[in-house]
Z-matrix of the N, CA and C atoms (Angstrom, degrees):
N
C 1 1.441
C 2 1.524 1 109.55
N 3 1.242 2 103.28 1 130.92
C 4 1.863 3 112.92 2 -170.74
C 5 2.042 4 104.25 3 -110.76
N 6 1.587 5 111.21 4 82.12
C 7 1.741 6 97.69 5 170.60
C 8 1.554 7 107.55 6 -83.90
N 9 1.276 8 74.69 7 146.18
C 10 1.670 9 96.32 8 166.15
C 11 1.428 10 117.25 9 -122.28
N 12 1.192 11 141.86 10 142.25
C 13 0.988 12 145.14 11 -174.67
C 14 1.730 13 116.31 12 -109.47
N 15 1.651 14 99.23 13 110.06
C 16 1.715 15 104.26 14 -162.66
C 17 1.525 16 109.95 15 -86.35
N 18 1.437 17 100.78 16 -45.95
C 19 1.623 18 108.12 17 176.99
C 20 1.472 19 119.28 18 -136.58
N 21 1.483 20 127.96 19 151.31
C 22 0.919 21 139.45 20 -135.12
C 23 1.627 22 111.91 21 -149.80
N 24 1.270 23 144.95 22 77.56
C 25 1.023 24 153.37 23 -173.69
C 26 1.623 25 126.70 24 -98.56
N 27 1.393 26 134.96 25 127.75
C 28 1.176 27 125.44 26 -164.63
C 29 1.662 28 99.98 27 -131.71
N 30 1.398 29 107.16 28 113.54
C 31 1.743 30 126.12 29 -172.80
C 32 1.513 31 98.95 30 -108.79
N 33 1.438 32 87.07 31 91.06
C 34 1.868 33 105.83 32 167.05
C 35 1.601 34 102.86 33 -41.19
N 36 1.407 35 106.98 34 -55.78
C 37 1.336 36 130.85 35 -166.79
C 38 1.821 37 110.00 36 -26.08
N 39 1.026 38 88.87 37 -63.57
C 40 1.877 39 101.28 38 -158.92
C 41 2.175 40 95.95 39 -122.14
N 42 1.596 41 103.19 40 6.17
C 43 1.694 42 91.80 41 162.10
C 44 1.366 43 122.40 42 84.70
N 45 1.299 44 119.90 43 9.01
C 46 1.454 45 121.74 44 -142.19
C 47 1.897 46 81.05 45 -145.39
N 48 1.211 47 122.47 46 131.00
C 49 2.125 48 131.60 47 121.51
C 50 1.237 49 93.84 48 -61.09
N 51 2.092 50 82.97 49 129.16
C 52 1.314 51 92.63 50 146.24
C 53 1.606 52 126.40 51 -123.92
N 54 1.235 53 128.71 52 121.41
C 55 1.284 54 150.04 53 169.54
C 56 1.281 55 127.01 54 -24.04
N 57 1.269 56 143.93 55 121.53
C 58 1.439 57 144.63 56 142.47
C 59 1.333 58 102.92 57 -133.32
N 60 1.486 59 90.93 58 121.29
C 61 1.799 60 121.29 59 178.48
C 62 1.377 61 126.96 60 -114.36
N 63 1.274 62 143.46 61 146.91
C 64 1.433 63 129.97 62 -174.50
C 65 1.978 64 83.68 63 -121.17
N 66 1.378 65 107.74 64 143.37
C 67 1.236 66 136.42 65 -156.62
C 68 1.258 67 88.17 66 -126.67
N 69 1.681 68 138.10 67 130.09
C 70 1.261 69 160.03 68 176.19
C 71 1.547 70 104.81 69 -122.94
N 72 1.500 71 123.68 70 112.64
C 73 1.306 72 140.51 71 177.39
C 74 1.126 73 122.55 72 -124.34
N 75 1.216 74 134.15 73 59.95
C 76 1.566 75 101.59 74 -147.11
C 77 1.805 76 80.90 75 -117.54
N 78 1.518 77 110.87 76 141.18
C 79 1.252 78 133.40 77 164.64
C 80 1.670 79 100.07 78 76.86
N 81 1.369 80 112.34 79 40.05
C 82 1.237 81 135.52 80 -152.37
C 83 1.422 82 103.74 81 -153.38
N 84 1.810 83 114.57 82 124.07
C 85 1.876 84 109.18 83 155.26
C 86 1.281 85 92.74 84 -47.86
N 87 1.552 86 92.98 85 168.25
C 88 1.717 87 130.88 86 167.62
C 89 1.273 88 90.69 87 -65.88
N 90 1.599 89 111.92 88 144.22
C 91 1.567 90 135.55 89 -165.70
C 92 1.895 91 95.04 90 -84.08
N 93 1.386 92 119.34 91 117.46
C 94 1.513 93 126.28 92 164.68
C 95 1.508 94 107.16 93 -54.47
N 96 1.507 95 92.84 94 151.19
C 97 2.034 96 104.99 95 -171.93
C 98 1.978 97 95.07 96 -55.18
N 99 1.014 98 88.41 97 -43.83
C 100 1.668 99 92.99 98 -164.99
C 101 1.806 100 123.51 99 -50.11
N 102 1.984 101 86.83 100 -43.92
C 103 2.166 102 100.52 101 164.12
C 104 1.090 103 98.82 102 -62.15
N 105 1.240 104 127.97 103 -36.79
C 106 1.762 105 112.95 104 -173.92
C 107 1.154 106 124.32 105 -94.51
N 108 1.509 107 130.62 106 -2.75
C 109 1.391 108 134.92 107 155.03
C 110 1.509 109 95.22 108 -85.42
N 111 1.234 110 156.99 109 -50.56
C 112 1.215 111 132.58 110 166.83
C 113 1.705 112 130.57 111 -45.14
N 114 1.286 113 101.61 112 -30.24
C 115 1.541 114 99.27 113 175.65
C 116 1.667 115 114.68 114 -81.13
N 117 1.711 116 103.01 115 -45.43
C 118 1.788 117 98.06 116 153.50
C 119 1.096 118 118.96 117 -19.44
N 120 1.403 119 107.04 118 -75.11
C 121 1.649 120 124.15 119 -161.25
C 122 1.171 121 88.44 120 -49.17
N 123 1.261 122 129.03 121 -93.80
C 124 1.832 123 130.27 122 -179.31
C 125 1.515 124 101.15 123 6.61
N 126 1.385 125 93.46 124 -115.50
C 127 1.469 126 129.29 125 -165.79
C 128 1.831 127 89.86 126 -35.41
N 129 1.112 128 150.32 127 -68.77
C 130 1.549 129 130.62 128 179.84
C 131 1.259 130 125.29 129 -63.32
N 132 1.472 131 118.47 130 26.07
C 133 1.339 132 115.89 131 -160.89
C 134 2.101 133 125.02 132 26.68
N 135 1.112 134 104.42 133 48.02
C 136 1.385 135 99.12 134 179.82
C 137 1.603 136 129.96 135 -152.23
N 138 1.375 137 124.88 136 144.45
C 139 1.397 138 123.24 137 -138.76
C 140 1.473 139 100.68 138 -59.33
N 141 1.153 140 122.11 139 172.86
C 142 1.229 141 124.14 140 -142.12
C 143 1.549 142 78.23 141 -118.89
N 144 1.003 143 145.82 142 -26.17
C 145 1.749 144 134.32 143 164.70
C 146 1.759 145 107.74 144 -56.59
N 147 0.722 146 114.27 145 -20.23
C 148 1.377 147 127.88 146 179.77
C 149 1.940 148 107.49 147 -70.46
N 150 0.867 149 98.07 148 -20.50
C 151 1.459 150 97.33 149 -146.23
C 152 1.726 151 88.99 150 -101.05
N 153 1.771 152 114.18 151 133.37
C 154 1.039 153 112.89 152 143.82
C 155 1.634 154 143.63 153 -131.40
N 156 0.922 155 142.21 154 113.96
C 157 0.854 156 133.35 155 -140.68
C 158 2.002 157 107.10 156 -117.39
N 159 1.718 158 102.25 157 118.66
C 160 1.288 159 115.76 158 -140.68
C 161 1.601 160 96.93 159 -85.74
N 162 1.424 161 121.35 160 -59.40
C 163 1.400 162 146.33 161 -179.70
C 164 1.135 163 129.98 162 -104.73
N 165 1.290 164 119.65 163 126.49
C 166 1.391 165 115.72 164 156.34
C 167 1.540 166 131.13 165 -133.51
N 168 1.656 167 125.19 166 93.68
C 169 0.973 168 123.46 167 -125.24
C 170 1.814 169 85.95 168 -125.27
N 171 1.419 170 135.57 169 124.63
C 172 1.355 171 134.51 170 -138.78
C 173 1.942 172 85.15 171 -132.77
N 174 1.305 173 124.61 172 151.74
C 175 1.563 174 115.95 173 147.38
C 176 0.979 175 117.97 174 -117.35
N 177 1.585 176 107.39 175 142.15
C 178 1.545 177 121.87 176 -154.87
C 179 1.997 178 119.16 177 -56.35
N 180 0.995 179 138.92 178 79.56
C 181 1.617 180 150.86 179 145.06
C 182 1.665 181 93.40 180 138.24
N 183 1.175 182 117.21 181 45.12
C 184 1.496 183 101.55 182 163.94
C 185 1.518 184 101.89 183 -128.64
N 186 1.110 185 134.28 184 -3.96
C 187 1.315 186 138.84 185 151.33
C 188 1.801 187 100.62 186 78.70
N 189 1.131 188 97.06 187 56.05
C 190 1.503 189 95.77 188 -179.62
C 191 1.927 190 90.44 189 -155.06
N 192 1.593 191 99.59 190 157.64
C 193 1.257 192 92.50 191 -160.76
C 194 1.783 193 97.36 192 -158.91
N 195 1.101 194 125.93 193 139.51
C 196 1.948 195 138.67 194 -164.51
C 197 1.597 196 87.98 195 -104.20
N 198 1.344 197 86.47 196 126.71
C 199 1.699 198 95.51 197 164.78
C 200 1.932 199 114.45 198 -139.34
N 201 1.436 200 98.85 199 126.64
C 202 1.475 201 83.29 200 -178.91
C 203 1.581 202 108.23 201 -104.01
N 204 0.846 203 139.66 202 168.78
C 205 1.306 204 148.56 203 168.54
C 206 1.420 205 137.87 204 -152.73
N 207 1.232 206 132.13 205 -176.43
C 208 1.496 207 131.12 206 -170.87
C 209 1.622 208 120.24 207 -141.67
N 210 1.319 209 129.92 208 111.91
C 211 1.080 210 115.84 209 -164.42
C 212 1.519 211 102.58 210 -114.44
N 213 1.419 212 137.86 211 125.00
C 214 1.279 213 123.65 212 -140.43
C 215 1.960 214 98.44 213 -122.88
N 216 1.246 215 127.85 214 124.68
C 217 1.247 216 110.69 215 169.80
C 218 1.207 217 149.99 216 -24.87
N 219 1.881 218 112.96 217 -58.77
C 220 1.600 219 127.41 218 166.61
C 221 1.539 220 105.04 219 -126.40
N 222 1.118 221 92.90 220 172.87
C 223 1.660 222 97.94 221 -172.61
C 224 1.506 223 100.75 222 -85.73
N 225 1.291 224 136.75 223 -22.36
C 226 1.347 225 127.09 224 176.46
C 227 1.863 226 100.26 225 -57.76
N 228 1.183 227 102.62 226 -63.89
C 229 1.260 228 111.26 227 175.98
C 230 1.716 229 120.96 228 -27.78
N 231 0.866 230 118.51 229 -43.52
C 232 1.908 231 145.70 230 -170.34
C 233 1.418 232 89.77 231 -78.00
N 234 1.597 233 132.43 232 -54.94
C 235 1.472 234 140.89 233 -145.55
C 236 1.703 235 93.59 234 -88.11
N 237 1.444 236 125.28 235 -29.06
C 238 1.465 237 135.81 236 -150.45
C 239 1.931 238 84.21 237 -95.81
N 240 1.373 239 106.97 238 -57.81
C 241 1.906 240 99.58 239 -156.43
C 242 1.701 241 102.84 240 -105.83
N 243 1.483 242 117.66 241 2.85
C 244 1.516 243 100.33 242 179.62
C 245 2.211 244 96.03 243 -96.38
N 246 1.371 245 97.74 244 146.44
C 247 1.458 246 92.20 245 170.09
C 248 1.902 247 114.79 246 -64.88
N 249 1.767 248 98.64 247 171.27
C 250 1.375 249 76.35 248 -174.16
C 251 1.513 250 97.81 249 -106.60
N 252 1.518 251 116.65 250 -171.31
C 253 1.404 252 119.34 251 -164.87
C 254 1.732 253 86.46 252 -90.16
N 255 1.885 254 108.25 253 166.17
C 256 1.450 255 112.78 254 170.36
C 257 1.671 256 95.13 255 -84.22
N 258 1.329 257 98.99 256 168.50
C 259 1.810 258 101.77 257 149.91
C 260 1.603 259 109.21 258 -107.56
N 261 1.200 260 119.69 259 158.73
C 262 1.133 261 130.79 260 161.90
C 263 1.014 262 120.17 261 -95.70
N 264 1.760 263 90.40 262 141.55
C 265 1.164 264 102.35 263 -168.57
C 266 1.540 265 114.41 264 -89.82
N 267 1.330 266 117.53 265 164.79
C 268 1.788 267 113.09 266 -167.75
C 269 1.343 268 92.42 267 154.37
């Protein structure tokens, strides 16, 4: 998997870049959230807890794929504006 990073936005506001990447797969599954929060992390130099990655939205046989994401300064920051997960119940 080959990211590239198309656009690049920095929100004083809430602490966080936000990401739009074009994802190259070709003869390849669709890239998991997790390869692409690792390659974030890479390529922005930054810890990979940091990193979230919202979308990943692919078109069907051209093997290319839009990903937006969020790369957030501190982890308080991340804990304050990302929602939290449910638990399940069971």
């Amino acid at each position: 998997m080959d990211l590239k990073i198309v656009n690049k936005h920095n929100n004083a506001l809430l602490f966080r870049a936000e990401i739009e990447a074009e994802a190259n797969f070709f003869n390849e599954p669709t890239p998991k959230k997790a390869d692409v929060k690792k390659k974030i992390s890479s390529l922005e130099k930054a810890d990979e807890k940091l990193v979230v990655v919202k979308s990943i939205y692919n078109d069907f046989g051209i093997g290319k794929a839009k990903v937006s994401a969020y790369v957030y300064t501190s982890e308080e920051e991340l804990k304050k504006t990302e929602p939290k997960k449910k638990e399940k119940k069971g």
